[in-house]
N, CA and C atoms as an extended XYZ file, in Angstrom:
513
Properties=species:S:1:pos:R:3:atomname:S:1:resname:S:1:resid:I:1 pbc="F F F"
N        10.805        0.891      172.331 N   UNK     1
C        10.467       -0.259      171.506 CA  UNK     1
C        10.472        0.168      170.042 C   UNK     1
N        10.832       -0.708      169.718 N   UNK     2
C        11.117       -0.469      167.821 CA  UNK     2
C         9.770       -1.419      166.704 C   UNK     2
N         9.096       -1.247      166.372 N   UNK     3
C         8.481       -2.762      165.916 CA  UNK     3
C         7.450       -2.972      166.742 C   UNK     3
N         7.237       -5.084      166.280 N   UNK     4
C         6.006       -5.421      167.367 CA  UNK     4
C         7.073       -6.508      167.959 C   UNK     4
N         8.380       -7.073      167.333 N   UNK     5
C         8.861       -8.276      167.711 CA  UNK     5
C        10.246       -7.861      168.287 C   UNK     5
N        10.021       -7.257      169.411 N   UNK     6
C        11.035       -7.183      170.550 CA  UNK     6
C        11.923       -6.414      170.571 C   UNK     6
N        12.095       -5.373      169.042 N   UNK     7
C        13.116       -4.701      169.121 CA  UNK     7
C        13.484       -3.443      169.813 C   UNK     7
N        14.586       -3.395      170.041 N   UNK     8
C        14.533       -1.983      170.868 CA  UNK     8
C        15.311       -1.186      169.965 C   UNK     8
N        15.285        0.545      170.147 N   UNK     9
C        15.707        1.180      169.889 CA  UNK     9
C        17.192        2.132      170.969 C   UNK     9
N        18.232        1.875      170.509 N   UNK    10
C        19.158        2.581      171.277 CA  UNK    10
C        20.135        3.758      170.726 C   UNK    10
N        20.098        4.875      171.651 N   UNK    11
C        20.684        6.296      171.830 CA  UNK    11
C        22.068        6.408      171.716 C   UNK    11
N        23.226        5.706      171.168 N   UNK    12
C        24.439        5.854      171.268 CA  UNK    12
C        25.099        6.949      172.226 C   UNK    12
N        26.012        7.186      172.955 N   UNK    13
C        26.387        8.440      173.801 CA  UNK    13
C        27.731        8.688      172.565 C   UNK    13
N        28.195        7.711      171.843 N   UNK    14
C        29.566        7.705      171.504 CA  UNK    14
C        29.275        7.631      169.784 C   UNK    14
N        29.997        8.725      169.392 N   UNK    15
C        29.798        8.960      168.057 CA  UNK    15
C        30.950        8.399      167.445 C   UNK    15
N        31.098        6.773      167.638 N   UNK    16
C        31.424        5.915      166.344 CA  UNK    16
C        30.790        4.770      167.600 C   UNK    16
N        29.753        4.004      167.396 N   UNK    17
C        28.835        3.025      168.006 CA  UNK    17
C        29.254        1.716      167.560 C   UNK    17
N        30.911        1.472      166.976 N   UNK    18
C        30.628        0.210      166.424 CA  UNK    18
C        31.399       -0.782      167.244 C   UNK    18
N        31.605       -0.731      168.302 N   UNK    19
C        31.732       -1.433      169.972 CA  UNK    19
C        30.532       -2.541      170.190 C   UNK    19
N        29.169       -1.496      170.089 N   UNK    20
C        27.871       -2.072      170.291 CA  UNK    20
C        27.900       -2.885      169.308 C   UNK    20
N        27.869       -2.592      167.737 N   UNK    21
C        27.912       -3.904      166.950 CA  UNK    21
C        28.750       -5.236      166.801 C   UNK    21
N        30.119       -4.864      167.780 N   UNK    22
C        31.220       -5.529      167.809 CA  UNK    22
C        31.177       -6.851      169.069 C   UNK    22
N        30.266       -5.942      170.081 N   UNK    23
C        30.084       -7.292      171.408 CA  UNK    23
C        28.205       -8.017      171.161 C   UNK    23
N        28.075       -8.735      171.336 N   UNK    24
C        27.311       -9.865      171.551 CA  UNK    24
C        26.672       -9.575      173.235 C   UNK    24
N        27.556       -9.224      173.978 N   UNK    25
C        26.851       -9.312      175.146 CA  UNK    25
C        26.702       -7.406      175.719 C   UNK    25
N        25.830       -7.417      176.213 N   UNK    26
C        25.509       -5.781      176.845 CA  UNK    26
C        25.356       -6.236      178.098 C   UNK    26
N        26.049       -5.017      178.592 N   UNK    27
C        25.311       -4.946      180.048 CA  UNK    27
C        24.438       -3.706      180.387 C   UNK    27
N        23.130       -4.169      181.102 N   UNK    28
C        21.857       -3.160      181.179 CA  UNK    28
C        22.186       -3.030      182.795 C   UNK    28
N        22.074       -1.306      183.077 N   UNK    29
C        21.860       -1.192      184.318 CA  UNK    29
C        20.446       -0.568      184.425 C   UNK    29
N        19.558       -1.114      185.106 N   UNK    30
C        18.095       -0.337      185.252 CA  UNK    30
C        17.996        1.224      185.294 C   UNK    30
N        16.709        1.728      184.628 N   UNK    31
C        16.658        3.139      184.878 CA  UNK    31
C        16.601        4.144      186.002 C   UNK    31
N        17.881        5.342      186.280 N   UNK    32
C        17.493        5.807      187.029 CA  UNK    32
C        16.348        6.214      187.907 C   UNK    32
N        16.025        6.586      189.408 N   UNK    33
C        14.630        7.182      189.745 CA  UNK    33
C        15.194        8.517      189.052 C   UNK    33
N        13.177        9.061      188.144 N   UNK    34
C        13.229       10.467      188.031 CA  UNK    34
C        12.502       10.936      189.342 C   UNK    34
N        12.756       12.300      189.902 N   UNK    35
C        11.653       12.787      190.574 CA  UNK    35
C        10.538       13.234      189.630 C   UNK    35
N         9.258       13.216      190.141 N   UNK    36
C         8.214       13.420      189.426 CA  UNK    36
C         8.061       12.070      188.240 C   UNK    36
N         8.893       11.579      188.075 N   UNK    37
C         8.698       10.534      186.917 CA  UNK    37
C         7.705        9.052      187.860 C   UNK    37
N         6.357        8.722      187.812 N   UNK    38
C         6.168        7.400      188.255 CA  UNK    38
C         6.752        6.017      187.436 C   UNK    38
N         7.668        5.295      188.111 N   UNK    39
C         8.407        4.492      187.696 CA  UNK    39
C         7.238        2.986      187.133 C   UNK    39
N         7.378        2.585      185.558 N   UNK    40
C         6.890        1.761      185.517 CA  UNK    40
C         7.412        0.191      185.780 C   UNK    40
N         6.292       -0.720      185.809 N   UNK    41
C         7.019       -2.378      186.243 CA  UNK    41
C         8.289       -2.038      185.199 C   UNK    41
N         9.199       -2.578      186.144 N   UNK    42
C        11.350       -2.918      185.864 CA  UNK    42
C        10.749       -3.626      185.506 C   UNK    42
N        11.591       -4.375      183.983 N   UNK    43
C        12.220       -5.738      183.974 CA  UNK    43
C        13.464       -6.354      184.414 C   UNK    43
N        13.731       -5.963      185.256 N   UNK    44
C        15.117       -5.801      186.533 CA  UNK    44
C        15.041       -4.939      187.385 C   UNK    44
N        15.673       -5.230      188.524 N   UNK    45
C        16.201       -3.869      189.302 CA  UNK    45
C        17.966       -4.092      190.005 C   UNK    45
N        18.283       -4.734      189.251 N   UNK    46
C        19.696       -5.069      189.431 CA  UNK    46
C        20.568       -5.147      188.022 C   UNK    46
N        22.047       -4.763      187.385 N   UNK    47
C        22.757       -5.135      186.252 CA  UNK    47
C        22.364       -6.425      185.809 C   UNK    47
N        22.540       -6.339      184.399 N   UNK    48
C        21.812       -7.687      183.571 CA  UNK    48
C        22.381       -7.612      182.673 C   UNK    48
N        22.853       -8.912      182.012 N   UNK    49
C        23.679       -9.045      180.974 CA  UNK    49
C        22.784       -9.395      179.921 C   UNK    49
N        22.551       -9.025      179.153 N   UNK    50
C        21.601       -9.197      178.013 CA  UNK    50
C        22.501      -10.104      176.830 C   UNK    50
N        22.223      -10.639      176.194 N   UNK    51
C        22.471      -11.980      175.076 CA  UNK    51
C        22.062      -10.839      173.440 C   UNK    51
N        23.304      -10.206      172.759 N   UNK    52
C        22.580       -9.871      171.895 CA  UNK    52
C        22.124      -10.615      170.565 C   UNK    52
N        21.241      -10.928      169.755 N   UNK    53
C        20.948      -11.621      168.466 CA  UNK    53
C        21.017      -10.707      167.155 C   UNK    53
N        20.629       -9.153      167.378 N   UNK    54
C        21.363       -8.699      166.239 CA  UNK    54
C        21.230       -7.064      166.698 C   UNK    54
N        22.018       -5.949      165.914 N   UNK    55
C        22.258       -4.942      166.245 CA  UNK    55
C        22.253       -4.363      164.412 C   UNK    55
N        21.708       -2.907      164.537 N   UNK    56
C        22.335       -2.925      163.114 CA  UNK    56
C        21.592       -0.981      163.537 C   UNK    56
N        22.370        0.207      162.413 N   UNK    57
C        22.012        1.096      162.460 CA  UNK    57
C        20.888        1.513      161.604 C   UNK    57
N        20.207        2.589      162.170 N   UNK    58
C        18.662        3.150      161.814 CA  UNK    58
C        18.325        4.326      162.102 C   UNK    58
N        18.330        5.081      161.004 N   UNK    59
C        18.618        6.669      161.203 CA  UNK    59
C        19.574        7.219      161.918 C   UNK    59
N        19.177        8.034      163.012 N   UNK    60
C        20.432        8.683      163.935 CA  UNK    60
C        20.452        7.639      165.555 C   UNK    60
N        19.922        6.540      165.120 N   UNK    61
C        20.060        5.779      166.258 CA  UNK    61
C        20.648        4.431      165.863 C   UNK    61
N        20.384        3.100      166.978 N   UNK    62
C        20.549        1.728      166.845 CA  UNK    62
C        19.464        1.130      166.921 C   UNK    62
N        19.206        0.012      166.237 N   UNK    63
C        17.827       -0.866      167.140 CA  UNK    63
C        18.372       -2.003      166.943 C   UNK    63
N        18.398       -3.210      168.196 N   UNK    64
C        18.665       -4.680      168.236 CA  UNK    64
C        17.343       -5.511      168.420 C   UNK    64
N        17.747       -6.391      168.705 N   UNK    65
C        17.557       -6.917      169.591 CA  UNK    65
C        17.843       -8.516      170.311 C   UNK    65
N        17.197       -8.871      171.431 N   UNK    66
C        18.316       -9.740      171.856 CA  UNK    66
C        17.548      -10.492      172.450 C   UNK    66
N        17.778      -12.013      173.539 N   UNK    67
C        17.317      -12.926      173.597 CA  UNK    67
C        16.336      -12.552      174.822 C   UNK    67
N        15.075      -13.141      175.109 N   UNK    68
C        14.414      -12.442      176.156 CA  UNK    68
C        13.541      -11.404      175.594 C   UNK    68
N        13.616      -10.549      174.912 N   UNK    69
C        12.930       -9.474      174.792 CA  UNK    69
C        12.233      -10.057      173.390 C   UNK    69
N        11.298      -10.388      173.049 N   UNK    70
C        10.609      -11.271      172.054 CA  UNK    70
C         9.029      -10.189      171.782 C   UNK    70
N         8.887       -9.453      172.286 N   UNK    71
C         7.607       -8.677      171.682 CA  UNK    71
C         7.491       -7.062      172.333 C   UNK    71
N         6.734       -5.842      171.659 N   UNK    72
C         7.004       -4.417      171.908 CA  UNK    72
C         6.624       -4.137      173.396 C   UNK    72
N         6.055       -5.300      174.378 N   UNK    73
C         5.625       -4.611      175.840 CA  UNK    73
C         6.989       -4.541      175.971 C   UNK    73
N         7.465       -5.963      176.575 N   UNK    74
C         8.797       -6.550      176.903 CA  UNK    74
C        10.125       -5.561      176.983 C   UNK    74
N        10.125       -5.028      175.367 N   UNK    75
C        10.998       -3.900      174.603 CA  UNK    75
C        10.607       -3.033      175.220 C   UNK    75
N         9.867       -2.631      175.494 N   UNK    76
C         9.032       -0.950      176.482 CA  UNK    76
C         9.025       -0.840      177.720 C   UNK    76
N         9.800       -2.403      178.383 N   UNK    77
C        10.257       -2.382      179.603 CA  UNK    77
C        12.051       -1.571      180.103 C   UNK    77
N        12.290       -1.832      178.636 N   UNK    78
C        13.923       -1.231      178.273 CA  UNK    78
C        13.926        0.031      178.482 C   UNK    78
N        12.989        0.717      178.323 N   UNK    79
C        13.381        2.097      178.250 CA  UNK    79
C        14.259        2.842      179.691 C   UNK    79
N        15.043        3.607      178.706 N   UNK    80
C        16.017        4.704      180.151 CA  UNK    80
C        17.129        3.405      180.155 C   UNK    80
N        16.886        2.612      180.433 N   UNK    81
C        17.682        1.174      180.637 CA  UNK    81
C        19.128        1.870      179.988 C   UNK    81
N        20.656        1.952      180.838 N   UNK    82
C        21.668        2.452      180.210 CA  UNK    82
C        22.877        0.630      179.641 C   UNK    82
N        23.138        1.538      178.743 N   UNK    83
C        23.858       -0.264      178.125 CA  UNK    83
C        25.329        0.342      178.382 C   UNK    83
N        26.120       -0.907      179.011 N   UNK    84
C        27.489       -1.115      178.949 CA  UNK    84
C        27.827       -2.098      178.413 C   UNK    84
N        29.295       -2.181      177.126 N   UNK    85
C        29.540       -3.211      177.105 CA  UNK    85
C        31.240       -3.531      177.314 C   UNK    85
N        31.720       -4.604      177.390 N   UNK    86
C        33.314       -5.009      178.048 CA  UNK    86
C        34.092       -4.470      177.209 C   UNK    86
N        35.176       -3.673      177.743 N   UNK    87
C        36.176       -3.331      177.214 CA  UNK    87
C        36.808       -3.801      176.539 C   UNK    87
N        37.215       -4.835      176.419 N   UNK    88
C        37.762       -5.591      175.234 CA  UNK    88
C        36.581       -5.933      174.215 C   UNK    88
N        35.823       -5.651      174.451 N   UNK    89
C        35.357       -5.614      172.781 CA  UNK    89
C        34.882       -4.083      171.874 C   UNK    89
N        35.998       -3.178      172.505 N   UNK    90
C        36.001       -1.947      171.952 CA  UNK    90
C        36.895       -2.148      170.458 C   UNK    90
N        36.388       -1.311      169.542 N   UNK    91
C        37.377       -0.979      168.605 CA  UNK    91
C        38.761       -0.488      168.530 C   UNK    91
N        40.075       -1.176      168.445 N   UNK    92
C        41.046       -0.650      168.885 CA  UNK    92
C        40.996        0.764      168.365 C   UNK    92
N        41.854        1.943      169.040 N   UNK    93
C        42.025        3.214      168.852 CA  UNK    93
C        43.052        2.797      167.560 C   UNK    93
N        42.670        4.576      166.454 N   UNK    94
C        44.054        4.537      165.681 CA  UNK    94
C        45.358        5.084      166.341 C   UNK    94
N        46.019        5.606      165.667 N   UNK    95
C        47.482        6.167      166.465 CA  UNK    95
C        46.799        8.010      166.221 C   UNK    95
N        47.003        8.565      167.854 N   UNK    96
C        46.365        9.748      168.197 CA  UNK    96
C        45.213        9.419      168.377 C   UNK    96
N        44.846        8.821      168.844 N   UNK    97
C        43.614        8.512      168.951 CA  UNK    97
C        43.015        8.007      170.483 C   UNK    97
N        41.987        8.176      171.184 N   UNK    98
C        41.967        7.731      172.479 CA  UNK    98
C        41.081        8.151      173.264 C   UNK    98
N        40.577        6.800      173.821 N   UNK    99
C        39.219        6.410      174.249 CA  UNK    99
C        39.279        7.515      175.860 C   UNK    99
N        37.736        8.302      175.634 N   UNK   100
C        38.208        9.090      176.874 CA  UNK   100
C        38.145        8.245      178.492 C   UNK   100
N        37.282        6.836      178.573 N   UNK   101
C        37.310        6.682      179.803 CA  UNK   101
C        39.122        6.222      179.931 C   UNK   101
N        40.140        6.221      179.017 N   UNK   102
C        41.265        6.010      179.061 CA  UNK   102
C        41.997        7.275      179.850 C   UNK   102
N        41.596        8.811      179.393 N   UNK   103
C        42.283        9.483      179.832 CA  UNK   103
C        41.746        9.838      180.961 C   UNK   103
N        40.450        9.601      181.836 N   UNK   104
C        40.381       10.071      182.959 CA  UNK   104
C        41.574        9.526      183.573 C   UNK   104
N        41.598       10.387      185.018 N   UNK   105
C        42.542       10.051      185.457 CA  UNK   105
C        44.352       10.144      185.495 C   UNK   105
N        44.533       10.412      184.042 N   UNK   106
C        45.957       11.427      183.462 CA  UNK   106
C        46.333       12.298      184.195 C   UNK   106
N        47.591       12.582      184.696 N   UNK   107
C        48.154       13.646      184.818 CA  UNK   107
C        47.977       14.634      184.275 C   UNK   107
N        47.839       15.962      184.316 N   UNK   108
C        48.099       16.638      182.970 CA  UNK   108
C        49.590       17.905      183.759 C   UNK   108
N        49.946       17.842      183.155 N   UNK   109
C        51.571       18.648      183.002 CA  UNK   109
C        51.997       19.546      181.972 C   UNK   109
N        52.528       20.811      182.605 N   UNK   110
C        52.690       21.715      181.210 CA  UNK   110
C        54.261       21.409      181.014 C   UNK   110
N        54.461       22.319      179.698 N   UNK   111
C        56.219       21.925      179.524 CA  UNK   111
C        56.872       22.521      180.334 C   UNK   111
N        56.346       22.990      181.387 N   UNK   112
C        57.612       23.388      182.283 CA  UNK   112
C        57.636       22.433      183.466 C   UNK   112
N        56.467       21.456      183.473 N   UNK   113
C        56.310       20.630      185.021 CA  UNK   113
C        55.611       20.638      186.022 C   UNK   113
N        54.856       22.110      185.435 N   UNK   114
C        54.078       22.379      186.324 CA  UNK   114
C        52.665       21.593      186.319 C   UNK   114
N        52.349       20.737      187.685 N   UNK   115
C        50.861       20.208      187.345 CA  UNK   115
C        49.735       21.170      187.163 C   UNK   115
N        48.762       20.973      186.169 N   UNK   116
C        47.762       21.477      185.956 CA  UNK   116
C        46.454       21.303      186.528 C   UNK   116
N        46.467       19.740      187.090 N   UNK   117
C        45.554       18.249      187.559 CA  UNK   117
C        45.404       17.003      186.759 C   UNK   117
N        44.664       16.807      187.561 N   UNK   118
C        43.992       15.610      186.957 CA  UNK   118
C        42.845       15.401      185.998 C   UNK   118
N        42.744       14.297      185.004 N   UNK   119
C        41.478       14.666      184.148 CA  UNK   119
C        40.343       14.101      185.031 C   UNK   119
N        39.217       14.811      184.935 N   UNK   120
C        38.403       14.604      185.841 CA  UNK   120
C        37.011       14.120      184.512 C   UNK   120
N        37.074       14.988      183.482 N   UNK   121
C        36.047       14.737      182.745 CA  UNK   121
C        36.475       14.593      181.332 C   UNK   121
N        35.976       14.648      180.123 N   UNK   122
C        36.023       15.636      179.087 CA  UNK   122
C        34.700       15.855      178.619 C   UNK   122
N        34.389       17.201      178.031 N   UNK   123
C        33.675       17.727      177.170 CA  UNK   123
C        33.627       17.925      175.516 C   UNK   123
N        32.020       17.345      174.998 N   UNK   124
C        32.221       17.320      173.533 CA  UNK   124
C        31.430       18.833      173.391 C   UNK   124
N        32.436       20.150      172.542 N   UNK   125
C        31.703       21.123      172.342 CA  UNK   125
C        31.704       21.554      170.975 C   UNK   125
N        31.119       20.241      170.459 N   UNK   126
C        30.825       20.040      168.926 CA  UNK   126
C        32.369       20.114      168.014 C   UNK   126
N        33.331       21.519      167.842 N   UNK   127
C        33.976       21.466      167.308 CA  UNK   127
C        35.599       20.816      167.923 C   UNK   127
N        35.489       20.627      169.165 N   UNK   128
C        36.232       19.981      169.968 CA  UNK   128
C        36.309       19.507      170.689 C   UNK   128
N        36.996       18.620      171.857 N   UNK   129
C        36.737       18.168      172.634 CA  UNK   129
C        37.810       19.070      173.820 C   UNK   129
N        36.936       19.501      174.890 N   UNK   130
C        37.998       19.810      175.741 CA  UNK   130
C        38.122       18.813      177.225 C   UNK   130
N        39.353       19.083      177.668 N   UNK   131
C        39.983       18.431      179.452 CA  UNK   131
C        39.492       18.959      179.951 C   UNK   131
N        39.056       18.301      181.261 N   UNK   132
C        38.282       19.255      182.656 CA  UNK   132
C        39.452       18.647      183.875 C   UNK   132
N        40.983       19.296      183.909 N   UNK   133
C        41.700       18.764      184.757 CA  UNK   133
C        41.350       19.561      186.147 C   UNK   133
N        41.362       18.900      186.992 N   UNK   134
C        41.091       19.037      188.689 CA  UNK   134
C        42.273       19.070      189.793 C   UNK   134
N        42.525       20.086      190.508 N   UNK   135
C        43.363       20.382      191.327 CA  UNK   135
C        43.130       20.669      192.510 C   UNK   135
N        43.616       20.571      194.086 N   UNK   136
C        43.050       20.870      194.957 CA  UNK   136
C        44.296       22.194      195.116 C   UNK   136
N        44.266       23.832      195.366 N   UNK   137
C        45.251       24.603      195.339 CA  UNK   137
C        44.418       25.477      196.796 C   UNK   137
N        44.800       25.530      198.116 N   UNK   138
C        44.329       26.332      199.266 CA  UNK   138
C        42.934       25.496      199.572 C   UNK   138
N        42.833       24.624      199.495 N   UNK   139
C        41.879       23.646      200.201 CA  UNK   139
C        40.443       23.993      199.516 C   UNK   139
N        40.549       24.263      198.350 N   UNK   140
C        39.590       24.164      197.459 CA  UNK   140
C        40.029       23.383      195.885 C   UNK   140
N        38.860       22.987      194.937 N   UNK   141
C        39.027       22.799      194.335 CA  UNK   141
C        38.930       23.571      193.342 C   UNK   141
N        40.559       23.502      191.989 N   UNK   142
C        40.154       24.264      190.855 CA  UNK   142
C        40.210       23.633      189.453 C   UNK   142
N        39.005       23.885      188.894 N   UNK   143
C        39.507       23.395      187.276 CA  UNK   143
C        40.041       24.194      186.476 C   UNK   143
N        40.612       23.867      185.953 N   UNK   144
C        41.059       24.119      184.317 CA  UNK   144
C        40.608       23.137      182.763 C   UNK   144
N        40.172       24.019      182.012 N   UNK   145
C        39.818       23.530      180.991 CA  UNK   145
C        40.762       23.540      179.429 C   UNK   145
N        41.011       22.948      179.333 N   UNK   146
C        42.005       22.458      178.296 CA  UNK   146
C        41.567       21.927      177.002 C   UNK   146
N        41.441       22.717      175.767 N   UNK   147
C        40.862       22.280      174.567 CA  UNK   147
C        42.193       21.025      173.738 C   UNK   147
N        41.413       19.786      173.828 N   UNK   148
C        42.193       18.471      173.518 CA  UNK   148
C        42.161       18.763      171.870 C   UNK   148
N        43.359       19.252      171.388 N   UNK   149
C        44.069       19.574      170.201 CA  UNK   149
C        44.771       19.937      169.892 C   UNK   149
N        45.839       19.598      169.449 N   UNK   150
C        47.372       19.034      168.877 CA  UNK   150
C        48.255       20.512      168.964 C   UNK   150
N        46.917       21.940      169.281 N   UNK   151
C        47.996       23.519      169.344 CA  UNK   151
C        48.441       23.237      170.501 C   UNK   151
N        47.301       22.395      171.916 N   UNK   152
C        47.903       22.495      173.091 CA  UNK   152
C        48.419       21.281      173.874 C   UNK   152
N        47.907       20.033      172.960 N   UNK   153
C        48.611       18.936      173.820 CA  UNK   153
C        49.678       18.031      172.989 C   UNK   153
N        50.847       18.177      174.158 N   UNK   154
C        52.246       17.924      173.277 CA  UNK   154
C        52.341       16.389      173.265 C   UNK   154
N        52.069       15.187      173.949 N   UNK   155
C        52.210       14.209      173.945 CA  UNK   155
C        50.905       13.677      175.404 C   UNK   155
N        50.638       12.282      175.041 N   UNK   156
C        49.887       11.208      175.593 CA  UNK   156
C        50.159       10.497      175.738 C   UNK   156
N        50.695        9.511      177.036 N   UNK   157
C        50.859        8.714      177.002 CA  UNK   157
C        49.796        7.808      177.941 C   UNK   157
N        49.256        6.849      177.756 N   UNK   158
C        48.890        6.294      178.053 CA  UNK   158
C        49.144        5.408      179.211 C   UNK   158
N        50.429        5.022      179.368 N   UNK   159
C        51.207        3.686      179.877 CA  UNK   159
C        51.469        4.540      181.615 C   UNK   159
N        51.781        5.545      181.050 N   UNK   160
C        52.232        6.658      181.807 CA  UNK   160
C        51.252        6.906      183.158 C   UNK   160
N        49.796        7.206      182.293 N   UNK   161
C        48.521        8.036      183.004 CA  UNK   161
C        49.175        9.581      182.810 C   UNK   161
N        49.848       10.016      182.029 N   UNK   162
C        50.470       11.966      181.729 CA  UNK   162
C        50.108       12.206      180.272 C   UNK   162
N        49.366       13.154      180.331 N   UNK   163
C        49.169       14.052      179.079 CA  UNK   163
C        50.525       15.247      179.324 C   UNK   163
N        51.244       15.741      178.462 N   UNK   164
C        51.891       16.425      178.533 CA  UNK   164
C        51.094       18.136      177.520 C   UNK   164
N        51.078       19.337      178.134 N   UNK   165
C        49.886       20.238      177.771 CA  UNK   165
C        51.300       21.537      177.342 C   UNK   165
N        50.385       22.330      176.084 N   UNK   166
C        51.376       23.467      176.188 CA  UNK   166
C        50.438       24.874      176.506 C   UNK   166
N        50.253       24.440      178.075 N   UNK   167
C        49.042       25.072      179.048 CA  UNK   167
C        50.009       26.257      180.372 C   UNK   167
N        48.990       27.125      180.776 N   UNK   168
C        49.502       27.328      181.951 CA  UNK   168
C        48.715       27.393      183.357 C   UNK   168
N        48.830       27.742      184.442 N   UNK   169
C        47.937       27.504      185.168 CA  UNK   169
C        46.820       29.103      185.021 C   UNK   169
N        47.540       30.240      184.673 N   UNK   170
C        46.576       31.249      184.942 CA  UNK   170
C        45.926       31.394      183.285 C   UNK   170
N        45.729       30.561      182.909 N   UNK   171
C        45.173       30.591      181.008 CA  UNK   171
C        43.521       30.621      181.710 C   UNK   171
């Protein structure tokens, strides 16, 4: 809770947040169970589309708030509460640019053809972002990690689902 009049305070995961200022509607999925955590009264226990009325940034966070949530209990029911909002009201990407739930799922391929896997994750390790591509090779699974920057990845395509990598498998 932010205030006394309903506002909440929100954690961005995505370091440019202006999606959240861009849609009107969120979707709230209730807070995970913690173990050891006693769970207080939900204000849900099912996805909820929340109505937003305003959003705006505040320090290293967000605080809105939105229709329904009108005073700080209410707002203190939000907490943990994770927000999604619709894909089309993302900020289009620039050129090189690209949204990672886009590349899960990519091929990844070196220049010789050889598959590397699939993207399974990515990782932010402050100065870069790296691929976590996934392979099944002798009935196990192996990753490879792939630092997403322009020394090692030769092309993206999108349309495709193939990152093209200038990777090998024993790197």
């Amino acid at each position: 809770a932010w205030g006394i009049k309903g506002w909440f305070k929100v954690i961005p995961y995505s370091a440019s947040p202006e999606a959240l200022f861009s849609s009107k509607r969120w979707y709230l999925l209730p807070p995970e169970p913690r173990a050891g955590v006693v769970q207080k009264e939900a204000l849900f226990s099912q996805p909820q589309r929340l109505k937003i009325r305003a959003a705006k940034e505040h320090a290293d966070s967000i605080v809105a708030q939105a229709d329904g949530v009108d005073d700080r209990n209410t707002a203190e029911l939000l907490k943990h509460c994770r927000i999604f909002i619709a894909r089309s009201a993302f900020p289009t990407a620039g050129q090189d640019e690209y949204y990672w739930v886009d590349l899960i799922g990519c091929e990844v391929v070196n220049r010789e053809g050889v598959a590397i896997g699939v993207v399974k994750d990515l990782l932010s390790t402050g100065p870069q972002t790296v691929i976590v591509a996934q392979r099944e090779q002798d009935g196990r699974t192996q990753e490879t990690l792939i630092p997403f920057v322009d020394a090692f990845i030769d092309s993206v395509s999108l349309a495709d689902k193939r990152i093209s990598v200038d990777w090998q498998l024993d790197y």
